[in-house]
C-alpha positions as CSV (number, residue, x, y, z in Angstrom):
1,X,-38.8,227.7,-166.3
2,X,-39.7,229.8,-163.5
3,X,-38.0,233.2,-163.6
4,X,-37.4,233.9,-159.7
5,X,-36.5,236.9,-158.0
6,X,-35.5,236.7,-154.0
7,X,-36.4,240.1,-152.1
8,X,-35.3,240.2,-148.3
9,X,-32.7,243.0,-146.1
10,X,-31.3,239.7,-144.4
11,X,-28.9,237.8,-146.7
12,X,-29.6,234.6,-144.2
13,X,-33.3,235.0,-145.8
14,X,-32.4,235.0,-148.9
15,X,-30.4,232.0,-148.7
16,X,-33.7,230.1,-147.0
17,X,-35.6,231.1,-150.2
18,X,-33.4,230.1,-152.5
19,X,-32.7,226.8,-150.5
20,X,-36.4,225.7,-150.8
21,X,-36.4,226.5,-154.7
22,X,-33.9,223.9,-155.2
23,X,-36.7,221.6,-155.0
24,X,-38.3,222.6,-157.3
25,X,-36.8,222.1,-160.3
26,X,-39.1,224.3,-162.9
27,X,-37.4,227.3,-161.3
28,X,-34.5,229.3,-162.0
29,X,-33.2,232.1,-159.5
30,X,-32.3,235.0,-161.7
31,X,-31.5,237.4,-159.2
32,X,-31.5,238.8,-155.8
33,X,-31.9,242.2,-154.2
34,X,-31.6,243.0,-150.3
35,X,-33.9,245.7,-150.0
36,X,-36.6,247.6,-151.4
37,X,-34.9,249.9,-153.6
38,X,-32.6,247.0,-155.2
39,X,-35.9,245.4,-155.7
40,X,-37.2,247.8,-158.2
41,X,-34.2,248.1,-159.9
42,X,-33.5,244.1,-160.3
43,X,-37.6,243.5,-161.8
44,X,-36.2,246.4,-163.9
45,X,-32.8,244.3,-165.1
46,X,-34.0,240.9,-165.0
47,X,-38.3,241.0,-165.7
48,X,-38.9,238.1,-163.6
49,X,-42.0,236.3,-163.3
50,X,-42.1,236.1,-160.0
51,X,-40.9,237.8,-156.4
52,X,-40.3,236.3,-153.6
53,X,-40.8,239.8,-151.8
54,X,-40.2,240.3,-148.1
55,X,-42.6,242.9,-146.4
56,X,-40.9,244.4,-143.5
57,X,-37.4,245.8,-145.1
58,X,-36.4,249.6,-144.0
59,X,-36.3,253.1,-146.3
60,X,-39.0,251.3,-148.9
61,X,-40.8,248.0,-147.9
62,X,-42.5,245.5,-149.9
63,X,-45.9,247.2,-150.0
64,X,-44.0,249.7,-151.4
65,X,-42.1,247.5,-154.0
66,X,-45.8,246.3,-155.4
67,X,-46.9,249.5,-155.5
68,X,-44.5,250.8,-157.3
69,X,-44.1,247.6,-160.0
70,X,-48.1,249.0,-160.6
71,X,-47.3,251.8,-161.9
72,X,-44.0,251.5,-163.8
73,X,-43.9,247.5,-164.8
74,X,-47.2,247.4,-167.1
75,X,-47.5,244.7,-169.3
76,X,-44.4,243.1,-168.0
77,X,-45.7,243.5,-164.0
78,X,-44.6,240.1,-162.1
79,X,-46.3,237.6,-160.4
80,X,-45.7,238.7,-156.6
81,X,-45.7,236.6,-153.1
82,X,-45.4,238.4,-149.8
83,X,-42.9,236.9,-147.5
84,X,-44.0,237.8,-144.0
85,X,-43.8,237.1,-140.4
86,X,-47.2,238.9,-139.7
87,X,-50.6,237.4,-140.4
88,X,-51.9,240.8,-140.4
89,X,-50.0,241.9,-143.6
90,X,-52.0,239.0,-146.0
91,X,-55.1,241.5,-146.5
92,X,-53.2,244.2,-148.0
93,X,-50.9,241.4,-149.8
94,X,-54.1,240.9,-151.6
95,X,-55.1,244.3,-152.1
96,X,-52.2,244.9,-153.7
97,X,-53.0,241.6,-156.2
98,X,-49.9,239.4,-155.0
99,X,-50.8,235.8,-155.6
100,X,-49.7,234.6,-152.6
101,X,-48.1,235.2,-149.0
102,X,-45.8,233.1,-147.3
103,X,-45.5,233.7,-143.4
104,X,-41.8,233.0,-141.5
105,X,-40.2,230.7,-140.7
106,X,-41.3,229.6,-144.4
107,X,-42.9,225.6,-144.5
108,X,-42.0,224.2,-147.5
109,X,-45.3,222.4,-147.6
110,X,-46.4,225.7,-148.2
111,X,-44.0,227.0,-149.9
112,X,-44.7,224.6,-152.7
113,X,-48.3,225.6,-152.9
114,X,-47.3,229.2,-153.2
115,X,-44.9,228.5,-156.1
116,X,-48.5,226.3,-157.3
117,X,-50.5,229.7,-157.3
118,X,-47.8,231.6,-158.8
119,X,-47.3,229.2,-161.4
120,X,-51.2,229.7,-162.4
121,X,-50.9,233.5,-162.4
122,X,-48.1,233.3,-165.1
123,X,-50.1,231.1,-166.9
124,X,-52.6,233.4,-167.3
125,X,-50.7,236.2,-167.5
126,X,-49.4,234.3,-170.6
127,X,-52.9,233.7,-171.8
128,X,-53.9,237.2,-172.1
129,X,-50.9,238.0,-173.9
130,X,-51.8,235.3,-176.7
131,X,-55.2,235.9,-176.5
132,X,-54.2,240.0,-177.1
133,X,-51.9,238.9,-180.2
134,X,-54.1,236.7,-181.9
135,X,-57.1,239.3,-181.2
136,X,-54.8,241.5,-182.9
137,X,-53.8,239.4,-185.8
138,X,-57.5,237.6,-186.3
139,X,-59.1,241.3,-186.4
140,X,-56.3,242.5,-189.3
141,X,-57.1,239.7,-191.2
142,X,-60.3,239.7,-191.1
143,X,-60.6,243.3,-191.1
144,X,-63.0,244.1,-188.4
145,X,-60.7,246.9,-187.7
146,X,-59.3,249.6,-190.2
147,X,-55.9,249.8,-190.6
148,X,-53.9,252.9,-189.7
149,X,-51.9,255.4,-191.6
150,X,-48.6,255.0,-190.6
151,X,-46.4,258.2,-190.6
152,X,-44.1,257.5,-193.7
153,X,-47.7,256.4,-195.4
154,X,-47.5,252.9,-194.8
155,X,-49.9,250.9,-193.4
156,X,-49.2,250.0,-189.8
157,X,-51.0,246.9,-188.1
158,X,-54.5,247.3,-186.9
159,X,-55.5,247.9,-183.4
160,X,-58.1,245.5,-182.2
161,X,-61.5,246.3,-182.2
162,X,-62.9,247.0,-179.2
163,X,-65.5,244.0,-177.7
164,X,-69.1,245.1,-178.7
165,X,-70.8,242.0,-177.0
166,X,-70.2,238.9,-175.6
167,X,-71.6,235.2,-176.5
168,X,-72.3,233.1,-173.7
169,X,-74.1,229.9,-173.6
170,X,-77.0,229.2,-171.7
171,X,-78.4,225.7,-171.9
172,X,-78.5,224.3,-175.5
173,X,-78.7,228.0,-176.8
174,X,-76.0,230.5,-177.5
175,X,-76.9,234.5,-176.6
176,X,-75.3,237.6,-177.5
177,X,-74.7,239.9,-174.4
178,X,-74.2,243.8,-175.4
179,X,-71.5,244.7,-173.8
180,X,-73.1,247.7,-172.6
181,X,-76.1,245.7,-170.6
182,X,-72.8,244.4,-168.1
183,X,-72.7,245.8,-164.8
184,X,-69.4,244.4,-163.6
185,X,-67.3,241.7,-164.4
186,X,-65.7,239.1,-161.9
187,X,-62.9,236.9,-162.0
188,X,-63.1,233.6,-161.5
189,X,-60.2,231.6,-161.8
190,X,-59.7,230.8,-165.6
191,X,-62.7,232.1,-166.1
192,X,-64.7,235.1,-165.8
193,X,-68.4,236.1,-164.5
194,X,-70.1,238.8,-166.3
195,X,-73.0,240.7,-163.9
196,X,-75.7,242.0,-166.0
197,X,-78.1,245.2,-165.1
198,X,-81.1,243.0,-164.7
199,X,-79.3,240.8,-162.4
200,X,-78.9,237.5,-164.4
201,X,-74.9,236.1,-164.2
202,X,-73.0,234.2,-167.2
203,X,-69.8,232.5,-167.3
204,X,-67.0,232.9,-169.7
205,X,-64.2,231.1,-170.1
206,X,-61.6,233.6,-170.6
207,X,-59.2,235.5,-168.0
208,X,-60.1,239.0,-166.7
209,X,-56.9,240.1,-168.4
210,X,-57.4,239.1,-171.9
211,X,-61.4,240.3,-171.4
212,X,-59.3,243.5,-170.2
213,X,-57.8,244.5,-172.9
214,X,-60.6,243.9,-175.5
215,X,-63.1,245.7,-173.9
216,X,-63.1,249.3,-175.0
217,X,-60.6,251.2,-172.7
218,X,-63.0,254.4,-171.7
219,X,-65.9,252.0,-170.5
220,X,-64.8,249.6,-167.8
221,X,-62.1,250.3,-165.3
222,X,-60.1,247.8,-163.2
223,X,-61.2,247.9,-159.2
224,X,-59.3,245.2,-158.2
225,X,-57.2,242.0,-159.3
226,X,-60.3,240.3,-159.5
227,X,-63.0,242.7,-160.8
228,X,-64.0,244.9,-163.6
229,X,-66.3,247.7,-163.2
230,X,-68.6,249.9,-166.0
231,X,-67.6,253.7,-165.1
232,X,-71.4,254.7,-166.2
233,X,-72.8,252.3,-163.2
234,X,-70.7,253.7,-160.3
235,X,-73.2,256.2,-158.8
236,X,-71.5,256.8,-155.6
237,X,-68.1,255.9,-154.0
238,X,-68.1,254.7,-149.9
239,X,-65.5,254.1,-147.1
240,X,-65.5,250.8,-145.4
241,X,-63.2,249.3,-142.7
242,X,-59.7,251.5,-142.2
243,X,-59.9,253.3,-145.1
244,X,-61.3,251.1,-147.6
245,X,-63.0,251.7,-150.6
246,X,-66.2,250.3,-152.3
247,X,-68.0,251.1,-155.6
248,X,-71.5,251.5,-155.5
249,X,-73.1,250.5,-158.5
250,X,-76.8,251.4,-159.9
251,X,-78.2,248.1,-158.8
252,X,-77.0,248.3,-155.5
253,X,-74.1,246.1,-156.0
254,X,-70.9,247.0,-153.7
255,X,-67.6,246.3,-155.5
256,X,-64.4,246.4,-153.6
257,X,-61.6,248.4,-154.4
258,X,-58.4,247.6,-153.3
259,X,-55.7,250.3,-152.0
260,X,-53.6,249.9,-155.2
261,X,-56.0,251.0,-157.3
262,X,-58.3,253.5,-155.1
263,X,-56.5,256.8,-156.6
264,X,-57.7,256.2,-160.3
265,X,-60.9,255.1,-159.9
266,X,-61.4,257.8,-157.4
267,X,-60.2,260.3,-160.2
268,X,-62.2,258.6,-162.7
269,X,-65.2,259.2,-161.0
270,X,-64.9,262.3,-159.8
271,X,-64.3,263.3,-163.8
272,X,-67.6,261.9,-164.9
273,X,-65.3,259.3,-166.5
């Protein structure tokens, strides 16, 4: 089942929401806030997977919501889609790596390919989880990775070696890509696009998220929902549009950044990270 959490100031909204998950019979409403601050509170209580969140809601609006789920929710961060009557709130929706948005009055043609979407991006949330635990358990079996001291002088369970390279096929031939010749990384869909330095491109099927959080922590950082970036190969930092960010990277390539996550890589690079 779908864990869903409804987000809107007007109860009336609320009720619309709810009314079109009835059709939908995967889903299960576990709780609803009216308003920003009840928001944060209820992901808090009931660790949804997803939020129906409404954008335009006094004292803290949904932008506001996301951006605080970012920083406090961590591994346990919903899926979120914007509920809006503006089209000109779906950019930053994105920036801001909700699935989805959903414009008022709410069609529930599109409404169900929304609740599609969201379905996906728990799916894969999922995946990354499974693929961290059995990277975990493979690597202490196996013992790739040396087991810790525990405090009492037990032995507590290995960490997961960090990913050294990457195999990826190309034609009838499988090659081993050091992880240190790749640029950036892109998602793309269920699978993932690794950009080397000399230009060539190979696809892996594996989420961003689990390639996340096997690739050693200190050399790529997370620019956006959709894209990985080596700290070595950002040589300069440049404003686009109102206040956007790009990364610049030693080939030339520009990388979007998206507001969420402008801050720490900002930080990051200005510490020779």
């Amino acid at each position: 089942m779908l864990r869903v959490l409804l987000v809107d100031d007007e109860p009336p909204a609320v009720a619309g929401l709810r009314a079109l998950l009835t059709a939908h019979a995967d889903t299960v409403v576990v709780g609803e806030a009216l308003g920003g601050r009840a928001a944060i509170a209820a992901v808090a209580e009931h660790a949804p997977d997803l939020v129906l969140l409404d954008v335009q809601m006094p004292e803290v609006d949904g932008f506001a919501v996301a951006e605080s789920l970012l920083r406090s929710a961590g591994a346990r961060m919903p899926v979120v889609v914007f509920v809006t009557a503006f089209d000109a709130h779906a950019v930053r929706a994105f920036d801001v790596g909700a699935a989805d948005y959903l414009l008022k009055p709410v069609d529930a043609t599109r409404f169900a390919r929304a609740l599609t979407r969201a379905r996906q991006a728990v799916a894969m949330m999922d995946a990354a989880a499974r693929a961290r635990e059995l990277a975990r358990v493979l690597d202490a079996h196996t013992g790739v990775a040396s087991p810790a001291v525990a405090p009492s002088g037990g032995v507590s369970p290995a960490a997961p070696a960090p990913l050294r390279a990457f195999v990826v096929r190309v034609g009838a031939r499988e090659l081993r890509v050091p992880a240190d010749d790749v640029l950036w990384i892109e998602a793309d869909d269920y699978c993932a696009v690794l950009h080397r330095s000399d230009g060539r491109r190979h696809v892996i099927r594996e989420p961003l998220d689990a390639l996340e959080a096997r690739l050693e922590p200190s050399a790529f950082v997370r620019v956006h929902r959709s894209a990985l970036v080596r700290r070595s190969a950002i040589v300069a930092l440049e404003r686009h549009g109102l206040g956007r960010l790009r990364a610049v990277l030693r080939d030339g390539t520009r990388v979007a950044i998206s507001r969420a996550r402008g801050a720490a890589v900002a930080a990051a690079f200005r510490a020779g990270a």
